[in-house]
C-alpha positions as CSV (number, residue, x, y, z in Angstrom):
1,X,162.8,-176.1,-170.9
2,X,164.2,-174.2,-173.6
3,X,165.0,-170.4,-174.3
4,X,161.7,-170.0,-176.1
5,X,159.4,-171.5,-173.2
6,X,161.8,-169.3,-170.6
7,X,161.0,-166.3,-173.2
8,X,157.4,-167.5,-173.0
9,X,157.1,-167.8,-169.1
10,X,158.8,-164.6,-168.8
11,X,156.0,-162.3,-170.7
12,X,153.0,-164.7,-169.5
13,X,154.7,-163.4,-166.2
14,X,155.0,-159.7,-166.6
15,X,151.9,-159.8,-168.1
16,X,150.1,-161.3,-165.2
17,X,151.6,-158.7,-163.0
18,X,150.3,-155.7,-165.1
19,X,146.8,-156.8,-165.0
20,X,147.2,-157.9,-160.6
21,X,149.3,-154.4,-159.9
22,X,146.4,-152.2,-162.2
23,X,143.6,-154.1,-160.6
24,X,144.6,-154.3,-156.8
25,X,145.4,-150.2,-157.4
26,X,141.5,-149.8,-158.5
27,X,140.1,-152.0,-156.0
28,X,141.8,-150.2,-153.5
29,X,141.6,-146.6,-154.8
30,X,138.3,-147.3,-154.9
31,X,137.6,-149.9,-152.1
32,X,139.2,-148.1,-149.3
33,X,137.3,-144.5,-149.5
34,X,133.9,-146.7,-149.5
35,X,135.2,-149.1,-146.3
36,X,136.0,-146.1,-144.6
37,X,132.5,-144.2,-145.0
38,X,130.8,-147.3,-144.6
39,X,132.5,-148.3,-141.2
40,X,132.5,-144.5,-139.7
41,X,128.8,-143.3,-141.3
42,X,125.1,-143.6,-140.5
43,X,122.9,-143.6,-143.3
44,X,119.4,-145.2,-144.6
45,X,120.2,-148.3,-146.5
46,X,124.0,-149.0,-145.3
47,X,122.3,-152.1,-144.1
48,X,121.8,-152.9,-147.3
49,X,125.4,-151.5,-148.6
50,X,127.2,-153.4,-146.0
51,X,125.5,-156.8,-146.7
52,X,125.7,-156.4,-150.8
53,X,129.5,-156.0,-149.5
54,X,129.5,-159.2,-148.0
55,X,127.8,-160.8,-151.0
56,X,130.1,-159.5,-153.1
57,X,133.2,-160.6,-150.9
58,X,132.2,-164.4,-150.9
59,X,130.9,-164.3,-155.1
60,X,132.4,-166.8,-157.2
61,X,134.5,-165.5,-159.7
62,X,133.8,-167.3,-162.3
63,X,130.1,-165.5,-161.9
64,X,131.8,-161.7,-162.3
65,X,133.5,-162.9,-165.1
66,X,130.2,-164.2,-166.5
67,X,128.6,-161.3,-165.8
68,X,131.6,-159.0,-167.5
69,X,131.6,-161.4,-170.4
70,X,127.6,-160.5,-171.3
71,X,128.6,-157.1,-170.8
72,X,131.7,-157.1,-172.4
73,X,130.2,-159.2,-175.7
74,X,129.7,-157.6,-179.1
75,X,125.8,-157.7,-178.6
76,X,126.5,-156.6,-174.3
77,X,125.9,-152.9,-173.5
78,X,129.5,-152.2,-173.4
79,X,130.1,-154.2,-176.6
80,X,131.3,-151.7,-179.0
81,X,133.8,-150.5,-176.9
82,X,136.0,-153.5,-177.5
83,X,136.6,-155.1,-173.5
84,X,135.9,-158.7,-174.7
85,X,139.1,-160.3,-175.4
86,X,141.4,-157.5,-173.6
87,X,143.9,-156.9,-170.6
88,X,141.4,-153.7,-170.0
89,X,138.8,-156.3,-169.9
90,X,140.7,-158.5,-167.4
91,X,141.5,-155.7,-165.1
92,X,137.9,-154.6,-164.5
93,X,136.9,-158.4,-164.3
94,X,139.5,-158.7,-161.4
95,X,138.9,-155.5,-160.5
96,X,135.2,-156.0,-159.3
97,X,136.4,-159.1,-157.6
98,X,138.9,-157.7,-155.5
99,X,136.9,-154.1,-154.7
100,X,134.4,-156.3,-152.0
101,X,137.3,-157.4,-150.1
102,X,139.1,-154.1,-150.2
103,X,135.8,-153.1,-148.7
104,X,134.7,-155.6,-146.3
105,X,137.9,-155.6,-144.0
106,X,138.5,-151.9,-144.5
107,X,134.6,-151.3,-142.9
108,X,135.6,-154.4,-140.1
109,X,139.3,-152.2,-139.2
110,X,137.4,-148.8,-139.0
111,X,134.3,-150.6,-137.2
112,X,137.0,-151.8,-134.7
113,X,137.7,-148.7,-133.7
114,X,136.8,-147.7,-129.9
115,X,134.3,-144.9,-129.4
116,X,136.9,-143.1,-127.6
117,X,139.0,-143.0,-130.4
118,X,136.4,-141.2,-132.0
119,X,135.4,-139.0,-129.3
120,X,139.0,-137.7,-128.8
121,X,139.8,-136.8,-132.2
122,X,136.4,-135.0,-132.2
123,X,137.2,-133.6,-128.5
124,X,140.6,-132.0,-130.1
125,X,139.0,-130.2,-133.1
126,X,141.3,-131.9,-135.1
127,X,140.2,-130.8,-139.1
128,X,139.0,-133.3,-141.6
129,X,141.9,-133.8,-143.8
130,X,144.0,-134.2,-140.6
131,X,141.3,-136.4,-139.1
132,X,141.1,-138.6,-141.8
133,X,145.0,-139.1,-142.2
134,X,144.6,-140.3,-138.4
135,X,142.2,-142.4,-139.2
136,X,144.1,-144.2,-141.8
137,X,147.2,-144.7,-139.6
138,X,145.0,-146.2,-137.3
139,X,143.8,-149.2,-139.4
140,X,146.7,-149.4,-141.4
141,X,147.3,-152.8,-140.3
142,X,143.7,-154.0,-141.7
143,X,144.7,-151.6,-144.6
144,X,147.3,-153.9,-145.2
145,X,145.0,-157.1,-144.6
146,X,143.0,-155.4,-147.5
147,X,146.0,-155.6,-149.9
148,X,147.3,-159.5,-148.9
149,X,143.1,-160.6,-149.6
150,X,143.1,-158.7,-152.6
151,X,145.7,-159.6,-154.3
152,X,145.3,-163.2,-153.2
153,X,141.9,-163.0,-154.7
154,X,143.6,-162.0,-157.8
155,X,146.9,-164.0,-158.4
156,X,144.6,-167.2,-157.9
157,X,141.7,-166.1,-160.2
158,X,141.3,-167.9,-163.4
159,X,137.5,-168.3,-164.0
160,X,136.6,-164.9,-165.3
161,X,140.3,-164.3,-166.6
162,X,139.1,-167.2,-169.0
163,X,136.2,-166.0,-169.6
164,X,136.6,-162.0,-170.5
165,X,140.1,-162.7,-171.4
166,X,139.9,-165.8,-173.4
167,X,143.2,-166.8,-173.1
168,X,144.5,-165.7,-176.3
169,X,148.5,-166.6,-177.1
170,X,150.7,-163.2,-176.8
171,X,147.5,-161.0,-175.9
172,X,145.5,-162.1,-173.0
173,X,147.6,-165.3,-171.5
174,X,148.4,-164.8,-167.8
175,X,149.5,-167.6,-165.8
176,X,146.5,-169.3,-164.1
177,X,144.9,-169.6,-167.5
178,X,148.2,-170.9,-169.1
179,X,148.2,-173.5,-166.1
180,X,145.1,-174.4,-167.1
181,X,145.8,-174.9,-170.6
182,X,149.0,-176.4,-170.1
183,X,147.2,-179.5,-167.7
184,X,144.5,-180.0,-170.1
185,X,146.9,-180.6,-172.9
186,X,148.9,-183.0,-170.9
187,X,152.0,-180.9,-170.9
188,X,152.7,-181.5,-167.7
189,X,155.8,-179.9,-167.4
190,X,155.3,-176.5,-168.4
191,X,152.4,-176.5,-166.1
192,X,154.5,-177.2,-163.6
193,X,157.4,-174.5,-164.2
194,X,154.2,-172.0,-164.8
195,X,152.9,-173.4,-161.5
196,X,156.2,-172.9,-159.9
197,X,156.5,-169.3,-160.8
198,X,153.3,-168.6,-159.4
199,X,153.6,-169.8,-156.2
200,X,157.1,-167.7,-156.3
201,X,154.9,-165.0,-156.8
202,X,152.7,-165.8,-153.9
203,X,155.3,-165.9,-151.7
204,X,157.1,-163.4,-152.4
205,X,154.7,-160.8,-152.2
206,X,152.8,-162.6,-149.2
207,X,156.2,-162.4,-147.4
208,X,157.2,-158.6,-148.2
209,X,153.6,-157.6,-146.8
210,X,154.2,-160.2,-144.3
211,X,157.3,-158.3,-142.9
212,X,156.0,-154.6,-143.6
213,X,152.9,-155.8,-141.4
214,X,155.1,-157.6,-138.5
215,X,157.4,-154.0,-138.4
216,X,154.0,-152.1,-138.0
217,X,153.0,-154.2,-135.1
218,X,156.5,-153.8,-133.2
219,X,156.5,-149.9,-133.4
C-alpha cells in the first residue's frame, strides 16, 4: 500500500473509533441505570420491559438502521434536523443497538444476586447512594460483560452504518462499510489491510477487558 491508502486507513480508523467510544458511552450511560432498576424492581408491566429487552437484544441491525433511516430521511420526523448522512446519525443508530445488550446482562448480573445480598444491605441501613455503589461493585464483572457485548455489537455492525451513514468518502466511512466497499469493487487488498486492522481492534480491546476482567476475578 502506499502513503495515501496508510493516510486513508488511518482516519477510516479513528473515525470508526469516535463513533464505537461515543456510542458504547450512551448505551451504557443509559443501559446500565435501566438494567439495574429492571433487575432489582417490581413494577406492573416489567414483564413487558424485560421481554421488549430481549427483543431488542437479538434485533437485526440492519432493521434499527432501517428504522433510523425513515426517521432520519428528509420527509422522517427528525428529517430537518439533518441525522441522515451523519456521524451523529451513526452514533444513535449504534447506539440503539448496543443499549439492549447493556441492558439485558446488566438485569441477568443484578437478577443473580442472592436474596441475602439484598437482605444484609437492607439489615445494615446502609443509604441509597452508598447502597447503590455496593451494588455496582457487586456485578461489576457482568458490568464488564456489558461493555465486551456492546462494543462487539458495534465494531462488527455495518448494516445500519450503511444505511444512516451512507458510506460517504472523508465523512461517514468507517471500516466495516469500507470493507464492504472495498470487496465489492474487487480490491481485494485493501479489504484485506482494512480487514486486518479491524480484527486488531477486536483483539485488542477484547484482550485489555479480557485481563481487567481475569484481575477482578483473582481479588
Amino acid at each position: 500500500m502506499n502513503e495515501l491508502e496508510l493516510q486513508t486507513i488511518a482516519e477510516i480508523t479513528i473515525r470508526t473509533l469516535w463513533v464505537c467510544g461515543c456510542a458504547l458511552l450512551l448505551a451504557l450511560a443509559i443501559g446500565i441505570p435501566i438494567g439495574i432498576v429492571l433487575g432489582s424492581k417490581r413494577f406492573l408491566g416489567r414483564s413487558i420491559a424485560v421481554s421488549t429487552v430481549n427483543a431488542g437484544m437479538g434485533a437485526p441491525p440492519v432493521v434499527v438502521g432501517l428504522g433510523c433511516y425513515i426517521l432520519f430521511a428528509r420527509s422522517g420526523l427528525f428529517g430537518g434536523v439533518g441525522l441522515i448522512y451523519s456521524l451523529t446519525g451513526m452514533i444513535i443508530a449504534q447506539t440503539l443497538i448496543a443499549v439492549p445488550l447493556v441492558i439485558g446482562i446488566t438485569l441477568a448480573a443484578v437478577g443473580s444476586l442472592d436474596d441475602e445480598w439484598n437482605l444484609q444491605v437492607r439489615t445494615l441501613g446502609i443509604g441509597r447512594v452508598w447502597r447503590l455503589w455496593l451494588l455496582v461493585r457487586e456485578i461489576r464483572m457482568g458490568l464488564l460483560a456489558a461493555v465486551i457485548a456492546a462494543l462487539g455489537g458495534i465494531l462488527s455492525e455495518v448494516g445500519a452504518s450503511q444505511m444512516v451513514g451512507g458510506n460517504l468518502d472523508g465523512k461517514t466511512r468507517v471500516l466495516t462499510t469500507a470493507i464492504m466497499m472495498k470487496t465489492s469493487q474487487g480490491q481485494w487488498e485493501q479489504a484485506a489491510g482494512l480487514a486486518i486492522v479491524l480484527m486488531g481492534l477486536t483483539l485488542l480491546v477484547a484482550g485489555v477487558l479480557t485481563v481487567i476482567q481475569q484481575s477482578g476475578r483473582t481479588r
